[in-house]
C-alpha positions in Angstrom: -24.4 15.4 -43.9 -24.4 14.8 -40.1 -22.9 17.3 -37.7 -19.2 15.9 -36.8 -19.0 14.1 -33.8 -17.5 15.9 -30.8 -15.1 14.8 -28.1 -17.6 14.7 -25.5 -19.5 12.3 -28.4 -16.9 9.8 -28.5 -16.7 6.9 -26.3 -14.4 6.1 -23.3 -11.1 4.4 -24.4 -11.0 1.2 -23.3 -6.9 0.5 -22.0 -5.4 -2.4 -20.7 -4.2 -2.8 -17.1 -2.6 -4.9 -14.4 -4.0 -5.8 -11.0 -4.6 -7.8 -8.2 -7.5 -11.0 -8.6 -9.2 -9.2 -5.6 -9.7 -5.9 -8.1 -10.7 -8.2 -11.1 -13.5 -9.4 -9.2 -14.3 -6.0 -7.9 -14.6 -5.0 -11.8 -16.6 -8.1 -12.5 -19.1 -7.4 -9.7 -22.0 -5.2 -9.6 -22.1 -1.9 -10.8 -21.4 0.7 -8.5 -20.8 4.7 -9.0 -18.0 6.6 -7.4 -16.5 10.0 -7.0 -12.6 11.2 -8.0 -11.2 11.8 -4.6 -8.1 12.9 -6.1 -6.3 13.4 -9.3 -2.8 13.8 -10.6 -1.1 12.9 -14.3 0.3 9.7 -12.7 -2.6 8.8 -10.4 -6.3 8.9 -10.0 -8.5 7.8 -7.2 -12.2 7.3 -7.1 -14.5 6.2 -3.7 -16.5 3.7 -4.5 -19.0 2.2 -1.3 -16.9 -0.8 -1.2 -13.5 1.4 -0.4 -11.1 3.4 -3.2 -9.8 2.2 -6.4 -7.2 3.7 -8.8 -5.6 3.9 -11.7 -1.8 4.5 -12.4 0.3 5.3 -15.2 3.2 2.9 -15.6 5.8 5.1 -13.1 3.4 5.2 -10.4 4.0 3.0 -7.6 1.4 0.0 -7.9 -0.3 -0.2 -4.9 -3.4 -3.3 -4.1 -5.8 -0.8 -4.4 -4.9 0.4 -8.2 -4.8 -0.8 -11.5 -1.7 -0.1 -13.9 -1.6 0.9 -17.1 1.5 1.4 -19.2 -0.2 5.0 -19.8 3.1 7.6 -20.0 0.1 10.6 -18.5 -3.0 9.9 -17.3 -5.8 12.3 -19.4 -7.1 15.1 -16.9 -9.9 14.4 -14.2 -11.3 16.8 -11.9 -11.4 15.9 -8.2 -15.7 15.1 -7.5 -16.2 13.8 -10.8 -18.3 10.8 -11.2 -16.5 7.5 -11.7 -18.2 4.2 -12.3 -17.8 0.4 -12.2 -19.4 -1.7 -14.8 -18.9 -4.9 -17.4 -15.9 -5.2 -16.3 -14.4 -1.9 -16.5 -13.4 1.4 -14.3 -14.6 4.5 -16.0 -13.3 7.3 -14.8 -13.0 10.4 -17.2 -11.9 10.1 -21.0 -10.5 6.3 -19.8 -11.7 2.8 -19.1 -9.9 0.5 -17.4 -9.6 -3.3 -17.2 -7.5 -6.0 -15.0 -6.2 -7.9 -18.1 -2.9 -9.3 -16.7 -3.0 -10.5 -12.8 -0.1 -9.1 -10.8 0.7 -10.8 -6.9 -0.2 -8.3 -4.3 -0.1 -10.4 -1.2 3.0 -11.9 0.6 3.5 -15.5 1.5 4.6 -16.9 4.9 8.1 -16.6 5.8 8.9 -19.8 6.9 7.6 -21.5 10.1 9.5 -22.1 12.0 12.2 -20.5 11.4 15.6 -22.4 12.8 16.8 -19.8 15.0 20.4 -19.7 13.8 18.2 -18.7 10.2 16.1 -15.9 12.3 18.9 -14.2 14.0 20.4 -14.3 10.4 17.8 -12.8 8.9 17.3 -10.2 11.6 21.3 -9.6 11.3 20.9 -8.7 7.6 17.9 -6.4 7.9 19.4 -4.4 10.7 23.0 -4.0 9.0 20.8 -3.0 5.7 18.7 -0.2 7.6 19.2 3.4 6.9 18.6 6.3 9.4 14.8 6.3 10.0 14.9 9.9 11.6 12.8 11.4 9.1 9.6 8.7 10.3 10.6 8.4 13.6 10.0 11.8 14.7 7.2 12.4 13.1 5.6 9.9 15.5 4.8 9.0 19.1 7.6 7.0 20.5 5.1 5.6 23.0 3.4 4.2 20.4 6.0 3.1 18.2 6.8 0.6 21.7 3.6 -0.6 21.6 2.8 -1.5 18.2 6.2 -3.5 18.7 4.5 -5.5 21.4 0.8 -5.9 19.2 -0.5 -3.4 21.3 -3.9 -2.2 19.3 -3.9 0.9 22.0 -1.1 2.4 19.4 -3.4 2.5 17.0 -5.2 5.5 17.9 -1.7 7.7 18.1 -0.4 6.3 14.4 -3.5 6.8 12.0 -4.3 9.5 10.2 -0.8 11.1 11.5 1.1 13.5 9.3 0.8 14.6 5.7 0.0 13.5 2.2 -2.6 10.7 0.4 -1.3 8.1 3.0 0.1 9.7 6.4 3.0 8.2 7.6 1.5 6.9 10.6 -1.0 4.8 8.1 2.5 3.5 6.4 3.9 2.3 9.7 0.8 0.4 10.7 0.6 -1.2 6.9 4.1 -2.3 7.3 3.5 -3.7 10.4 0.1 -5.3 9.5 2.1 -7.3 6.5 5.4 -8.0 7.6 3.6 -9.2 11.1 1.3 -11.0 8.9 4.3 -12.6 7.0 6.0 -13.6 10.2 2.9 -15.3 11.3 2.3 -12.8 14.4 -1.3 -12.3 15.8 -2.5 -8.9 13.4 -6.4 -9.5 13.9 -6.3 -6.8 16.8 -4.2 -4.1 15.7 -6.1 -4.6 11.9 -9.6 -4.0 13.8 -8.4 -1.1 15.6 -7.1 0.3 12.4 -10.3 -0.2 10.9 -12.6 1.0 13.2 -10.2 4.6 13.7 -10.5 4.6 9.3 -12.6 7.4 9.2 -9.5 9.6 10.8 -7.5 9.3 7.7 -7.6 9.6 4.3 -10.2 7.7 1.7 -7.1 5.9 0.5 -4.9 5.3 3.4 -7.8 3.7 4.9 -8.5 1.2 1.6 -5.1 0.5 1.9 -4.8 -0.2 5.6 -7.6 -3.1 4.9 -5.9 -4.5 2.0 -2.4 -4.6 4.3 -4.6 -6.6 7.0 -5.3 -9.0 4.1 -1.4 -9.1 3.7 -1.2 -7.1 0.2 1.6 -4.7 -0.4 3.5 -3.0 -3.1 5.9 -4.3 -4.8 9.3 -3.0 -3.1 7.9 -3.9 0.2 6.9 -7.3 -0.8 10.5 -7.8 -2.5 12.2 -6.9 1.0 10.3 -9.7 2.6 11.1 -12.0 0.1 14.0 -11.4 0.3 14.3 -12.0 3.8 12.6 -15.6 3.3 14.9 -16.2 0.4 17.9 -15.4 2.9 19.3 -13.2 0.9 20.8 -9.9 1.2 17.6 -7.0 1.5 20.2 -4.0 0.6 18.4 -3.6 -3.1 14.9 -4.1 -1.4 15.7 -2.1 1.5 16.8 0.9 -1.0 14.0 0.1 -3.4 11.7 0.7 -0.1 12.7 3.8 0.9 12.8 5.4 -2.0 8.9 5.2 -2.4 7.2 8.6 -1.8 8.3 11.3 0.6 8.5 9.0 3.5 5.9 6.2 2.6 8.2 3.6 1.9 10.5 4.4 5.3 7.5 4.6 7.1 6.7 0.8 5.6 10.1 -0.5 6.5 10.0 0.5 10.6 6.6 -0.8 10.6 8.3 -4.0 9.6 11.2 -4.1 12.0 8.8 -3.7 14.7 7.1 -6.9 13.5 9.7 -8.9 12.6 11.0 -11.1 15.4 14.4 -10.5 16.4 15.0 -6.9 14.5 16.5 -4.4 17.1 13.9 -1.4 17.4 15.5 1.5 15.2 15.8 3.7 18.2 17.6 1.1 19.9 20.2 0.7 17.1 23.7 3.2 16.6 23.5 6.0 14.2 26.0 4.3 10.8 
């Protein structure tokens, strides 16, 4: 009788997952090997030479660079082990991953041009939705904050890499700005190269996600709040949404965005509610 086969034996299970067409083609691509940069039950990330990739279980926040699965725990992976792309797959650990259902990442033009009765509308609802956004603002350069309002790529170099955590919050400002500026069909190609070439002064996945916010992709909560906006509708429920994402992440996304939208009063020029 053979020898029972061990865990290490069997094969990689193969789950099913949602992402962005960009990813898909990633997965379809050449082979390429990777390393876990970092690894939790609800998210892991592996750098691959073409930037990170991840994969979520279904409460994590879907970000461009990921691929969710409806996975209540994510098996264990230790941080510097090898992680690969092949036939169409991400293996990282006891998993293999697939982009089987296409999910929108990017955000469509607002519309241009805007009547500006409907901007200074839009504006109006976004500024009366705001919360206090204290706990971002002073965690950053107010110089710089001024100048990424104006396109200014100079504020670049103050904002990345600037505070704690998998994405700092100076990388979130900047990726809100990049999109929502984007959106509003302001000139981003400066401020996007400057963020790109200062990419080695953050994190592995900051920096992926920075160049997938230059290509206008953005979670879901922050896309929703610019939709919203185009749809003229009330952003309260996006705006809240938002800001509840991470720590500060998502605040840190939503004043990038009111200092790329056109007619939004700075949040240090508005009163305290």
């Amino acid at each position: 009788m053979p020898p029972p086969t061990t865990s290490a034996a069997l094969p990689a299970a193969r789950v099913a997952g949602a992402g962005s067409p960009a990813l898909r083609a990633l997965l379809e691509g050449p082979s390429a090997t990777g390393t876990v940069v970092h690894a939790g039950a609800h998210a892991v990330y592996a750098r691959f030479p073409g930037g990170v990739v991840g994969v979520l279980a279904r409460s994590a926040v879907h970000v461009p660079a990921a691929i969710s699965t409806t996975l209540l725990r994510l098996p264990a992976v230790a941080v510097g082990a090898p992680a690969r792309i092949d036939d169409g797959t991400l293996e990282v650990g006891p998993l293999r991953v697939g982009v089987d259902r296409l999910v929108a990442t990017g955000v469509p033009p607002l519309p241009d041009p805007l009547a500006a009765a409907a901007r200074l509308a839009a504006a109006a609802r976004l500024a009366a939705a705001l919360p206090d956004l204290a706990v971002v603002r002073r965690q950053l350069p107010a110089a710089a904050l001024d100048a990424l309002a104006t396109g200014d790529p100079a504020a670049v170099a103050a904002l990345v890499g600037r505070g704690d955590g998998l994405t700092p919050v100076g990388d979130d400002v900047l990726a809100g700005w990049l999109v929502a500026g984007r959106a509003a069909g302001r000139g981003t190609a400066t401020v996007a190269a400057a963020a790109s070439a200062a990419a080695h002064r953050t994190t592995d996945l900051s920096a992926s996600l920075l160049a997938h916010a230059a290509e206008g992709a953005a979670i879901p909560p922050f896309r929703d709040l610019l939709l919203a906006l185009a749809a003229a509708t009330d952003p309260t429920a996006a705006v809240e949404r938002l800001v509840a994402v991470g720590h500060t992440s998502g605040a840190g996304m939503l004043l990038g965005a009111t200092l790329a939208l056109p007619s939004v009063p700075r949040p240090h020029e508005r009163s305290p509610r």
